[in-house]
N, C-alpha and C positions, 0 to 999 in steps of 0.2 A: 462495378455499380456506380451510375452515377452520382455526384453529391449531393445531398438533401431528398435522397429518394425515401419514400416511405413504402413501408409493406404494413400489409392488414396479419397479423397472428390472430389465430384462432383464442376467445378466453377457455379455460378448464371447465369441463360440464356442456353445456349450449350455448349455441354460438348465435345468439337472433343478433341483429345490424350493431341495437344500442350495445352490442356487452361484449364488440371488438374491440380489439386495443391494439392500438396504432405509435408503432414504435420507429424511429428513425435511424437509420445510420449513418455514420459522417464516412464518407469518400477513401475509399481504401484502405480502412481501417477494420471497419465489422463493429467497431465498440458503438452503445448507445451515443446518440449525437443528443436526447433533451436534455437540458439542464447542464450538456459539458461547456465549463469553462477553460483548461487546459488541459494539451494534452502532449504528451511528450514520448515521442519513443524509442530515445535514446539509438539511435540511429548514424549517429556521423561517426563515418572514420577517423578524425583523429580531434587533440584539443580537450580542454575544459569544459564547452559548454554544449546544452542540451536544446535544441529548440524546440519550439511550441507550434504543431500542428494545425493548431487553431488561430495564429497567427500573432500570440502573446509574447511577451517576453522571455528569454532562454533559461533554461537553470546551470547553475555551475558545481563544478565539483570541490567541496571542500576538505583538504587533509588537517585535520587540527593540532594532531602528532606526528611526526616524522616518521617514527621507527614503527616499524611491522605494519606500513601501509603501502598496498600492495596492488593501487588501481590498474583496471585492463581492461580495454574494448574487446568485446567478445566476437567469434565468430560469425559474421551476417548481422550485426545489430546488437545490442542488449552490452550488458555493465558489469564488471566483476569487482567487490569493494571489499575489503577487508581495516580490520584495525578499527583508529579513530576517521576515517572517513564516511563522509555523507556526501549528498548530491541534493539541493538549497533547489526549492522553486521561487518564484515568489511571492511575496507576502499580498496576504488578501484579510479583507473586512472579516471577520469568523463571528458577529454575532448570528447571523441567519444561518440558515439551514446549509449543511457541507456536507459531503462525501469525497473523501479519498480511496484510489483504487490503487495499488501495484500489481508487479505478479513475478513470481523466479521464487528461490529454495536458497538453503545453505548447502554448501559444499566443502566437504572434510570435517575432521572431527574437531569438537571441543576439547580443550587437551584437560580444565579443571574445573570444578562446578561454579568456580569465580567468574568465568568468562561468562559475561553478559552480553546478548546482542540484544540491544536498547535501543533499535532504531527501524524494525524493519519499516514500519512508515509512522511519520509524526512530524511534529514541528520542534522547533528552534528557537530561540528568539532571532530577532529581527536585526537588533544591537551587538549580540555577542554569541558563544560558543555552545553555551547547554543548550540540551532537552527544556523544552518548555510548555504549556499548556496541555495537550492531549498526544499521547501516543501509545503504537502494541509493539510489544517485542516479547522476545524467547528468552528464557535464560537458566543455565542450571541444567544441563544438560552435559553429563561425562562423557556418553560418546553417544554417535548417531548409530553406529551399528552394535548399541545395547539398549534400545531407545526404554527399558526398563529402570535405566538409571532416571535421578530425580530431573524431573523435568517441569516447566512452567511456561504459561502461555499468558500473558497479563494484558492490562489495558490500563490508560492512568490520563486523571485530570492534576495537576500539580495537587501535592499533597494526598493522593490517592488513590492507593494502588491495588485491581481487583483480577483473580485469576480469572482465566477463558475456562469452560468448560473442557473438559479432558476431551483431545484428538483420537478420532475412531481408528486416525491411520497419521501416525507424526510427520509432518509435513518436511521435516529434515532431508534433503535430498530428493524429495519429489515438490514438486513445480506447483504452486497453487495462486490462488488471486489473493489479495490480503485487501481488507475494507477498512477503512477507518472513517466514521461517521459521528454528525454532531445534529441532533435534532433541531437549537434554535432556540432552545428553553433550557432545558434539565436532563437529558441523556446523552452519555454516547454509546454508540452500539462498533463492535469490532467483529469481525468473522473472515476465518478459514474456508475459501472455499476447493475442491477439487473438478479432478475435471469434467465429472458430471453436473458441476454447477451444486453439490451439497455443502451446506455448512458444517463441515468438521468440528469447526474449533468458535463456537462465538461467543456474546454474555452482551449484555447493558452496565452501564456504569452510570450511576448517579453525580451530575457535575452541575455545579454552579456557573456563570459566567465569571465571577472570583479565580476560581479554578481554572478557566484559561486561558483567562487573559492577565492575570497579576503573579510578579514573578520580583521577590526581596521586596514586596511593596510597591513594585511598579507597576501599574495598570497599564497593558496596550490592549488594544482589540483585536493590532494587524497580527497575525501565526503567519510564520511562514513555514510551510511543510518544506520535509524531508524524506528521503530514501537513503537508507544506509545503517549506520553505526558508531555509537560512541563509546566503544568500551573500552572499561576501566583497565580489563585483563584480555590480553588475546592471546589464544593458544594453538588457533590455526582454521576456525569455521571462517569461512567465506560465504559470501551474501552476493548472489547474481538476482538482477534486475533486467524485465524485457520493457516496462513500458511506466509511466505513472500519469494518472488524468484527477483533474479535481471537479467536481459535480456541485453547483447550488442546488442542490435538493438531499434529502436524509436519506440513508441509506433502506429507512421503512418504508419511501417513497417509492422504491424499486421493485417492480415486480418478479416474481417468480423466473419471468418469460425473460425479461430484459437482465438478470443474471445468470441467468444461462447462456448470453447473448453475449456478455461482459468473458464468460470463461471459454466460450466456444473462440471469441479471438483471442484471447491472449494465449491459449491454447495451440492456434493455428499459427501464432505470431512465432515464440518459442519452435515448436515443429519447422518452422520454415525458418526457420535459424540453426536446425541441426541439434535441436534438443526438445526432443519427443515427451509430453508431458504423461505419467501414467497414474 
């Protein structure tokens, strides 16, 4: 498909001319092209950094601790991170409207309910090593193949920390998109989605601008997001990554159609890497 093509989708109900909805795609990709500001799909054979589809700046990989980090270019494309590593985009304005997208699962087990994976997507500071502002991660999970053990699904503006609604179907090991959204105001919204495009796993969080941007009393505005992990304790889950894009518009802003759209590629991306999403 050529670049900047557009297709008319039918709305839900009737379809008279005013009540299509006209959604774009960027160029060999399949992901929504409105409102994308980065898009990265971890794609080079070898090396630190990640480039930007959309013609922006690269992201790099970063390992914070040495031991039991365990990076790897995967198969056709996509990222395997374990330990205290993450993968740094870079930093952007976050008072207006955001949406962060990834997509990939953990692989192997959690060996103790200490091991946190505190990063499937979020930010950094800009300055230094922590977590900072807005992010979702798992944590608290004994194994994946008892997924009855205590398990959690959270979302967090600094200083506050809220579960996700219980998953219909625990995403450990199967392949989903993950959201991370900032309305502009007062909320952020986070959702599991699978590969129907339903939201498994989501919730709102009530956030101040305080809350994302002030960190020991420093106020920045710039987040720079991440993909990955900074955990305390690692016992052996690994964190695979196919793609990550960053969106000026909220995640409310998206319709039905155009996440569907979001999971149908990253769907088709992972499959044509050799890891069928179910």
């Amino acid at each position: 498909m050529a670049s900047g093509v557009s297709i008319i989708l039918p709305s839900a109900g009737f379809t008279p001319t005013f009540a299509q909805e006209e959604v774009t795609l960027l160029h060999a990709t399949g992901f929504v092209d409105r409102g994308l500001v980065a898009l990265h799909m971890l794609a080079e054979s070898s090396g630190a950094a990640f480039l930007d589809a959309k013609g922006g700046i690269a992201g790099n990989l970063d390992s914070i601790i040495n031991s039991n980090n365990a990076f790897a270019r995967l198969s056709g494309g996509g990222v395997s991170l374990s330990g205290a590593q993450f993968i740094s985009f870079p930093t952007y304005e976050a008072h207006a409207p955001w949406t962060l997208f990834t997509a990939g699962a953990i692989i192997g087990d959690v060996g103790s309910e200490f091991e946190k994976i505190t990063g499937f997507i979020g930010h950094r500071t800009s300055y230094g090593t922590a977590p900072k502002g807005a992010y979702c991660y798992g944590r608290g999970v004994e194994s994946w193949t008892s997924p009855a053990s205590a398990q959690y699904f959270l979302h967090r503006a600094d200083g506050t920390d809220a579960q996700l609604s219980a998953p219909s179907v625990p995403p450990a090991g199967n392949r989903r998109v993950i959201a991370l959204s900032y309305d502009g105001s007062s909320t952020l919204t986070s959702a599991f989605y699978n590969v129907s495009g339903v939201a498994e796993v989501t919730g709102p969080l009530s956030a101040t601008p305080a809350q994302l941007f002030t960190s020991s009393g420093t106020t920045n505005s710039m987040l720079q997001p991440i993909i990955g992990g900074l955990n305390d304790v690692f016992d052996g889950a690994i964190q695979q990554f196919e793609f990550f894009a960053r969106y000026n518009r909220a995640l409310t802003d998206f319709s039905a159609t155009e996440i569907q759209i979001q999971v149908a590629a990253a769907s088709q991306l992972g499959g044509a890497r050799g890891r069928a999403w179910s």
